[in-house]
C-alpha angles and dihedrals in degrees: 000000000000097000109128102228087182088071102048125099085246116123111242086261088047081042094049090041091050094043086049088044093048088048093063107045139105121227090240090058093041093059088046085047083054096052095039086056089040090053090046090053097050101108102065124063084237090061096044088047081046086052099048097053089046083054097043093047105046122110125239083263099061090087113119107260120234121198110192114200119195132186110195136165102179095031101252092111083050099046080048101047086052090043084059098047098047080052103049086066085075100054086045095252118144107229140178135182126234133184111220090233093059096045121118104222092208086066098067096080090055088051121124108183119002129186121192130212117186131169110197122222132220105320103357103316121150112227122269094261095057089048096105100036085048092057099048087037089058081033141108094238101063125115138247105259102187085143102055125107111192144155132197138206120187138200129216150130116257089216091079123076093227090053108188087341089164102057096037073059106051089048101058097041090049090051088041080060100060101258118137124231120246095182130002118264116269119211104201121204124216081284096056098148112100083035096059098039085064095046093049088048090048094050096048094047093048090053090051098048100041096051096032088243106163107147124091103255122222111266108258106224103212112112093359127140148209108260105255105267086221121087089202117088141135087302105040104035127194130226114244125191113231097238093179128017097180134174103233103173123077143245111298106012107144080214131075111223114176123192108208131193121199134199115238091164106141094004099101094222125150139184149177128229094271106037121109133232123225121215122193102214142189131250114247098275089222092050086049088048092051087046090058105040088051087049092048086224127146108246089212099060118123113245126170108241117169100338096313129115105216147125123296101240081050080059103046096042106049106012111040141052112248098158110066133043122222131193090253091053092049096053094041089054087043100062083041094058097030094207120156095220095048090049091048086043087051089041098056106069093201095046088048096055090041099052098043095042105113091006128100145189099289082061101046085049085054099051099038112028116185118225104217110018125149125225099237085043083062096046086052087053107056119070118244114277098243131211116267120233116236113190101236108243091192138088106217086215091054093051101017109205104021139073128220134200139174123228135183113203117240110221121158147139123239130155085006103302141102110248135187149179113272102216102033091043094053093045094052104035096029110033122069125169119290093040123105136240130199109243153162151173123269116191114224100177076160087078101039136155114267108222129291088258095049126106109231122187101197115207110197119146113191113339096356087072080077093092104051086057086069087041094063101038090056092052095048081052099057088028090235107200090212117111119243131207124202123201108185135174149186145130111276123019092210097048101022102038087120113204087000096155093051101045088050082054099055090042099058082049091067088239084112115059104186139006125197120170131186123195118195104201097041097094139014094272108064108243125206138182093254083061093059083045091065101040082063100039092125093055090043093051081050096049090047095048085053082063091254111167117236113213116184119202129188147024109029105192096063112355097054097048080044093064105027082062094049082053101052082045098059091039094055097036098045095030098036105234132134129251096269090046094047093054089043086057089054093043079057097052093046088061097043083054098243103120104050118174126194101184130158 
């Protein structure tokens, strides 16, 4: 500092406090302490000329830093934490991105500014990337934050009792610790959009105002991208022609597997093995019509949904969720109908989840009419019907401009009647080729491609074996030297062997190094892919100690903690560690980004 204390109005105490204080302060927090005194001054013509030379004296750095945090397992936290970022330039705040798996913790007591993106996993899980964070942040060892100032916005699905559980916990340990909101914390349901647009614009606003940013600040390049070159995104799908509807599974399979192949030509769409594809799909047309005849409602009648004027059944069929039943929705039915069994229902957690799984709205309009209720009322109750992610099972340069996934049907009863996916029924008993679907690209770097050098062991029973097929095209494509492992399971090895004909190919090629299947039904002992895991704990443990990366796809409720164990089994069996160490080695591997999941 250069400023001359001995020629200020201060006494010689408010002279020896300013000079301590000015010691022991960082140059982000200076320039806040000059807005703060700026702000406090603004009344007189003396503070607004004092403003203005701080202004106009201030370095480029002197814009409020922002550091935004995300924890992200499919890959949304992390497209809206650059999306905020892209965005704080303009409100002349300084911002950068960090993954969660990549935070010093040390760092958070320096922070200025911090926003936090969370997506939360199962029943209240974070993602695999904020594990660590999670744990110092809920932690003795983290620190007092008086001086932060943060906001969070977290992701999540209502139908799920611990909705958006990660991000309610980051923000009140954060505020236990000492830190300050800048914005309320925002939970997000499966539509987040529009909810996380205003609190983008919130956060950035209170920064500005707070620290009299008002400048635009010079884009911080960490963690920054290319603007897509596509116009087309979730917001803005493209249509995309069906080019192959295909049966892939066999006679005699009790499951229905379709391989489908989509048209990208002229979209300018691109991915990466890994990525997702989001399809925006229709209700069932005789489930709408049942809706509407127990509702007594016209079909024809004009409601506002999204945006859109159009007919109800227009509504019900392509913009809201009308086969499942979350909490919100409940509660919200519940103070409509004013039962007592329904509120006592609504006010017992376990009951509630108990009583809506497998039902859906046609039921709940069944059990608990309401007497006066307006179409339009209806279509604001119900939540938007979202896209449904579909792992991509293509290289893109393999198949150039399409696209392909792989989708099971869902078909089950439940309650006495006869239920299905939305989205996977309608694909396989509605869609032939030629018709065309709404779609876009969702990143998942999450789930990314090691180095053509590098050794992978791909773990994908039934469809979540999808993925690996664009993994291995890709690397047939660049001729990656690296080996590859495939662990693969189903039923039945005659009806469920999905992409059979291709696997044994590359396997007499020599791209894939080594196949080992498992098929449950095949014999009396039910047999699994984590199974098959174990049986070859000594050649994983070698693999892993040649620095070969694991990646996991597929059912998380039963499938991901199976094999998870079976890996903490073989690690501490065949490297000699206990059970805590053994967890540690794959929490190691989690944050060097070897042991990737993309479970759902």
């Amino acid at each position: 500092m250069t400023t001359d204390l001995n020629s200020s109005p201060l006494s010689g105490d408010q002279q020896a406090r300013l000079a301590d204080l000015l010691t022991d302060i960082n140059e982000g927090q200076l320039f806040w302490l000059a807005g703060f005194l700026a702000g406090k001054c603004s009344g007189s013509s003396a503070g607004a000329a004092s403003h203005t030379a701080a202004a106009a004296s201030a370095p480029a750095s002197a814009a409020p830093e922002l550091t935004v945090l995300f924890g992200s397992q499919t890959g949304n936290a992390e497209e809206l934490a650059q999306q905020l970022v892209a965005r704080a330039a303009d409100k002349g705040v300084s911002a950068k991105v960090v993954d969660m798996a990549d935070y010093k913790p040390k760092q958070l007591k320096k922070e200025q500014y911090l926003a936090v993106l969370t997506s939360t996993q199962g029943e209240g899980d974070p993602p695999d990337n904020a594990l660590d964070f999670h744990e110092f942040i809920n932690g003795k060892k983290a620190p007092k934050l008086e001086g932060l100032r943060y906001s969070v916005l977290s992701l999540g699905d209502s139908s799920y009792e611990q909705f958006c559980k990660t991000g309610q916990d980051f923000d009140h340990r954060l505020a236990a610790l000492g830190a300050t909101a800048l914005a309320e914390r925002v939970d997000c349901d499966v539509d987040y959009e529009d909810l996380a647009e205003d609190w983008i614009n919130r956060v950035l606003e209170s920064i500005a105002s707070e620290a009299g940013a008002s400048q635009p600040a010079a884009a911080n390049a960490v963690g920054a991208e290319q603007a897509p070159a596509s116009v087309y995104n979730r917001k803005n799908p493209y249509a995309a022609a069906i080019l192959t509807n295909q049966l892939l599974s066999g006679r005699g399979s009790d499951k229905e597997v379709r391989h489908i192949e989509l048209s990208l030509e002229d979209s300018g769409l691109t991915y990466n093995p890994g990525d997702a594809v989001g399809i925006y799909p229709e209700n069932n047309p005789a489930l709408v019509d049942e809706l509407l005849s127990a509702l007594g409602f016209d079909s024809e009648q004009t409601v506002s949904a999204d945006d859109h004027e159009i007919s109800l059944r227009e509504a019900l069929a392509f913009y809201r969720e009308v086969t499942l039943l979350t909490p919100p929705l409940m509660k919200h039915w519940a103070e409509l109908v004013g039962a007592d069994d329904l509120n006592a229902l609504v006010a017992d957690s376990g009951e509630l989840r108990a009583w809506t799984e497998g039902r859906d709205v046609l039921d709940l309009v069944q059990a608990w009419p309401v007497a006066k209720l307006e179409p339009q009322a209806l279509v604001n109750l119900l939540r938007k019907l979202p896209p449904r992610l579909y792992s991509i099972s293509s290289s893109q340069a393999a198949v150039d401009d399409e696209v392909h996934i792989t989708v099971a049907a869902v078909r089950y009863s439940s309650h006495d009647r006869d239920r299905e996916g939305v989205a996977s029924a309608w694909l396989s008993d509605r869609m032939a080729e030629g018709d065309e679907v709404r779609v876009y690209i969702d990143p998942n770097k999450k789930f990314a491609l090691p180095e053509d050098s590098a050794p992978m062991i791909m773990i994908g029973p039934g469809t979540g074996v999808a993925p690996f097929r664009a993994f291995l095209q890709e690397r047939e494509e660049r001729e990656a030297e690296g080996e590859n492992w495939l662990f693969f399971g189903d039923r039945r090895f005659r009806s469920d062997f999905l992409y059979q004909a291709e696997w044994l190919k590359w396997r007499r090629d020599g791209l894939l190094t080594r196949l080992d299947v498992a098929f449950s039904r095949d014999q009396a002992e039910k047999r699994y892919v984590q199974h098959s895991l174990k049986e070859k704990g000594a050649d994983v443990w070698a693999w892993l100690q040649r620095s070969a990366s694991l990646y996991v796809c597929g059912d998380a409720d039963k499938m991901a903690p199976d094999v998870h164990q079976a890996l903490l089994d073989i690690v501490s069996e065949h490297g000699g560690l206990n059970p805590e160490q053994a967890e540690d080695y794959l929490r190691q591997l989690n944050r060097d980004k070897r042991y990737l999941r993309d479970v759902y």
